[in-house]
Every structure is written in C-alpha cells, then in structure tokens.
C-alpha positions in Angstrom: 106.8 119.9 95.9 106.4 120.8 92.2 103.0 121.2 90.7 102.1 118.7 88.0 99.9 119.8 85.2 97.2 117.0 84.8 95.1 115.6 81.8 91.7 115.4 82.7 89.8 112.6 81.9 86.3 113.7 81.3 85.7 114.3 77.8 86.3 110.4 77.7 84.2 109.6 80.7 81.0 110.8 78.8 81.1 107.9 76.3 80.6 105.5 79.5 77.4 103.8 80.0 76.9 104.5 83.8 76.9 101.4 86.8 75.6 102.1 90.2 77.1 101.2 93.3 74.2 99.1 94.1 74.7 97.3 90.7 78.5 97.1 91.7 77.6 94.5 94.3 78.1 92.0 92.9 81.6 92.9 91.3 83.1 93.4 95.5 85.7 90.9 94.9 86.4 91.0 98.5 88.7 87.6 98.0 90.0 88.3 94.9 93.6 88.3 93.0 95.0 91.8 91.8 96.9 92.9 88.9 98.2 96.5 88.7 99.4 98.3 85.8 101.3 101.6 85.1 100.6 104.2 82.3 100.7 108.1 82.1 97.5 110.2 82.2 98.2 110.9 78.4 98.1 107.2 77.5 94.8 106.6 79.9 92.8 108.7 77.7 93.1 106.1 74.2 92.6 103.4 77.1 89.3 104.6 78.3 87.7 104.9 74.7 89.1 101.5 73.8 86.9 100.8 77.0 84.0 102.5 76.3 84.0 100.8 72.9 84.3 97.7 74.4 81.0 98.1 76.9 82.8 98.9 80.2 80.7 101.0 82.6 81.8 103.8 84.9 80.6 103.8 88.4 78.5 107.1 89.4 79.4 108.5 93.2 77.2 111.1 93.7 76.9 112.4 90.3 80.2 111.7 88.9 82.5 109.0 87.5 85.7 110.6 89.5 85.3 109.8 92.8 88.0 111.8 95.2 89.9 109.3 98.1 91.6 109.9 101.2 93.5 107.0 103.1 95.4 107.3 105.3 97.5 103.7 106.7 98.8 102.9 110.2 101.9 101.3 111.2 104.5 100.0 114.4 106.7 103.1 115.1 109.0 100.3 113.7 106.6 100.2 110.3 106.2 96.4 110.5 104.0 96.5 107.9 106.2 98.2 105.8 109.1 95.8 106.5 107.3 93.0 105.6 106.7 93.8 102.0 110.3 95.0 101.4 111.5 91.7 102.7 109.5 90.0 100.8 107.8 88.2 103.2 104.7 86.2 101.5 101.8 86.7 103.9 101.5 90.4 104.8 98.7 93.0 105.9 97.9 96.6 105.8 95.9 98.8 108.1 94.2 101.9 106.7 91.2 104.3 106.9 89.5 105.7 103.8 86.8 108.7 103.6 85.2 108.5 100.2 85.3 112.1 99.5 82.5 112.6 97.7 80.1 111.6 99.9 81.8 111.6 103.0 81.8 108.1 104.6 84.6 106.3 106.3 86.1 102.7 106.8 89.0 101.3 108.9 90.3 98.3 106.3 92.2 95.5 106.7 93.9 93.9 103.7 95.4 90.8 103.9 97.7 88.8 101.6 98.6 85.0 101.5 101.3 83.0 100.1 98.9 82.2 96.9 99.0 85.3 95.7 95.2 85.9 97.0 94.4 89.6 98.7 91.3 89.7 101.3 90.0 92.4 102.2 87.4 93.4 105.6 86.2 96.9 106.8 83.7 98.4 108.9 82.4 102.1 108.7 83.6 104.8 111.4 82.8 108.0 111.7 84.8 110.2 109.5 86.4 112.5 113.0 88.1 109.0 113.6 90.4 109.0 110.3 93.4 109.9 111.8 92.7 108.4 115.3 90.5 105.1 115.5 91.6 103.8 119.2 89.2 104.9 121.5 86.3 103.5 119.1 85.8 100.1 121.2 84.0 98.6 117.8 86.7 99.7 115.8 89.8 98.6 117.7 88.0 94.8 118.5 87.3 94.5 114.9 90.9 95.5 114.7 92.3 92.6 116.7 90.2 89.6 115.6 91.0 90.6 111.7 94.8 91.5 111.9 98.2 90.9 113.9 98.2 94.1 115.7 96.1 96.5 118.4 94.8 100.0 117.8 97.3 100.8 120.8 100.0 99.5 118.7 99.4 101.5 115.7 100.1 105.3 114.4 99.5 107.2 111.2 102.4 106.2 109.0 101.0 107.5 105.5 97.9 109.6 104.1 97.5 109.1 100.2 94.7 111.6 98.3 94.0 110.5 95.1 90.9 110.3 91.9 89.5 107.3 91.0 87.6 106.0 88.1 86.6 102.1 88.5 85.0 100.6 85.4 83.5 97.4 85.1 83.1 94.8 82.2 80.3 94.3 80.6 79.6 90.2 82.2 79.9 92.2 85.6 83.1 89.9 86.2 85.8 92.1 86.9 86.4 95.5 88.4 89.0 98.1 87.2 90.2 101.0 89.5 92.1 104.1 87.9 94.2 106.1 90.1 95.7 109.4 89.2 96.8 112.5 91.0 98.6 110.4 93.7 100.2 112.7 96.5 101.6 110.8 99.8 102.2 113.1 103.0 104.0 111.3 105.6 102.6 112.6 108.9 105.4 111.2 110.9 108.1 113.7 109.4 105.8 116.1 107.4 107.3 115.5 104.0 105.4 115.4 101.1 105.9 113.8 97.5 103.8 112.5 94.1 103.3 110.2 91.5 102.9 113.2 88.9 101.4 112.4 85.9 101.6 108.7 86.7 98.5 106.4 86.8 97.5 102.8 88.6 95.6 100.7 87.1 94.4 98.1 89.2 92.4 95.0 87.9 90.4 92.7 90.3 89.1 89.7 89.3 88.4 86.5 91.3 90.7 84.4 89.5 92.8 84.6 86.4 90.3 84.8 83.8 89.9 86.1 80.5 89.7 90.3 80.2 89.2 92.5 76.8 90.9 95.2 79.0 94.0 93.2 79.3 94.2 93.3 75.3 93.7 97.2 75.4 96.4 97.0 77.8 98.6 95.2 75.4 97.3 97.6 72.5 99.2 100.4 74.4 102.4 98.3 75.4 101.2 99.2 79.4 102.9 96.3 81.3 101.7 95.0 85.0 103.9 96.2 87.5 104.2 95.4 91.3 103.7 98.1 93.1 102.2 98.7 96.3 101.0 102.6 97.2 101.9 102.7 100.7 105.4 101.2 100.2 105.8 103.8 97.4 104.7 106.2 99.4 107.2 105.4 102.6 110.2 105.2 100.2 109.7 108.9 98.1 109.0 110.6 101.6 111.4 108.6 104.4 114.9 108.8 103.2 116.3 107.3 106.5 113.8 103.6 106.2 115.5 100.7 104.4 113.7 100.6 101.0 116.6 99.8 98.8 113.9 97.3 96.8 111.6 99.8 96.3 114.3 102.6 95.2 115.1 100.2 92.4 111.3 100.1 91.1 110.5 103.5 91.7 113.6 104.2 89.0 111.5 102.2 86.5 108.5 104.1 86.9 110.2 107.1 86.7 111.1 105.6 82.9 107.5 104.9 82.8 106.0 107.7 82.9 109.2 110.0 81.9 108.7 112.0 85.0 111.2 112.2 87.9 109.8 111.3 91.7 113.6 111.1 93.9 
C-alpha cells in the first residue's frame, strides 16, 4: 500500500476553546440523524478556523484534541450486513468493537438504522483482549442478542478500520461534529489492506434537522454531503470478489473528491 503524506491538523487545533468528555454528555445523540461530508485534509484546515471563529470546541482525550480509533466490525461469513446496505435495504445494522486508543477502553456497538432515516446507537464496555474475539464474554454476547438480529456464534471479524478523530461541538451544545482522517481498512478475512489517503469524513450528528453555522462553512468551501458508509467502503477497496458494484460507483466520485486514486 502507498504511503500518503498527511496535513496535520494542529496548528489549527490550538485556536479551540477545549470541551470535556464529561461536558460532552449531553451532546451523545445516541438517537440521532447523521450527515457526512467529504473534503481533503488541505481543505479541513480553512474549515477548522472558520470553526474556531465561529465558537466550536474540541473535545480533550487525555490531553489532546486527536484522539486515535480502532474498530474493528463483525459479519455472517456471507457479510449480511454488508449485503444489506448495498441492496439498499432501509432498516440495517452494524456490529463493531472500538478501543479508544488513547486511553485504552473498549466497546462492542450496535448501530441500528430505520426506514426514517434515524441511526441508534447501544454499547457496552469489554475488556480491550476481547476486540477481535467477544464470544465467550457471556455479558457481551447476551447484550448481543437482545440489541441486534444476530449471535456472537454467528459473527467473525469482517473489517478493522484505524483512524484520527477530532469531534467539535457548537457552541448551544446541540450538535456534535466528528473529523476522520488517516482512514486505513485491513480486511482480516484475506489480509489485504487499502486507504482513504488524504481523504477526510466529516460526520454531523444532530437530533433532528436543525439549523448549523458549520453547514454554512461547509457551503463556504463547496464540501457536499455524501453517503458513505466506512465499513462498506472498506469491504469494496479490499474484497475484489463481493458484489459492491454500488459502492465501486461512489468510491469513483470520491476519488474526484479528493483527486487521489483508491482502486
């Protein structure tokens, strides 16, 4: 896989007023409506003092406003879950684990999505050896089966994303913004690797359709929402053999994007 060379962020970061997790209670949005966005690292950085300017906070992990992500999601050997987003289908789920890097705790997650549009999202904390392997955790694999379609027995590792994030949040405490750069999927099933480059997610969670200064920053900078799902992405650049004929299509329109090949 080719190395990308990658902007870094923190000259920008230090204009942010700081927000603490505890202070970011509030803003969970656990039942919440998503819009994601696509820009290059090189167009994030006007973005971020547009945001600064405009009283966003950064959160603070354990010192710092990038926090580093692991995640790794679980599938049917068939990849149901996979399936179900390229065929469209309206009411959907994923199944991951995520260590927050930084400071070293762990979740098993469970997104769901229904026919409005509407993502919720439940987890509970494992320990971090389980990442990979969650099954034999009795708590684990019974909060498993009351939140999702599917069994711990019926799931494997399908995809592990590591990634930075910066989340920022507005100034009324009313929405939340992830920033994801330095995406790179490994696909433990066949060992093949890919990335998103110098690409950049930008993920806005609110609980309703409201009214955001960041979406006018967005329009500032001509960076247009996009539907676009990480795992999915992920699957398609590293299984050539799955049916993700869809996805192929919108993967050639990031590539435009952020001028950067990913095929």
């Amino acid at each position: 896989m080719l190395e990308t060379k990658h902007i870094s962020p923190v000259p920008e970061l230090r204009a942010f007023a700081p927000v603490t997790l505890e202070e970011m209670d509030s803003v969970k949005l656990m039942n919440r409506i998503d819009s994601k966005y696509l820009t290059d690292e090189a167009t994030l950085l006007p973005v971020l003092r547009d945001a600064a300017r405009a009283g966003y906070r950064a959160l603070v992990t354990e010192g710092s406003m990038i926090a580093a992500y692991d995640t790794m999601y679980f599938d049917t050997p068939a990849r149901n879950m996979f399936l179900d987003h390229h065929n469209r289908r309206l009411t959907r789920q994923k199944v991951r684990t995520r260590i927050y890097l930084n400071s070293g705790i762990s979740f098993l997650e469970i997104k769901r999505k229904n026919n409005h549009g509407r993502t919720k999202k439940k987890r509970i904390q494992i320990p971090q050896q389980e990442f990979k392997a969650f099954a034999a955790d009795l708590e684990a694999s019974e909060f498993l089966k009351a939140k999702s379609n599917y069994t711990a027995t019926e799931l494997t590792p399908s995809l592990e994303t590591i990634f930075k994030r910066i989340t920022l949040v507005n100034p009324a405490m009313t929405e939340r913004l992830t920033i994801d750069s330095c995406l790179c999927f490994n696909n433990p099933r066949n060992g093949s690797e890919s990335s998103l480059r110098n690409g950049v997610i930008i993920e806005l969670k609110q609980d309703g359709h409201a009214d955001s200064e960041m979406k006018r920053i967005f329009l500032k900078y001509r960076i247009k929402p996009i539907k676009v799902s990480k795992y999915c992405m992920g699957i398609t650049l590293t299984d050539k053999d799955i049916k993700s004929n869809r996805f192929k299509i919108k993967i050639r329109k990031i590539e435009k994007q952020i001028n950067n090949k990913l095929i």
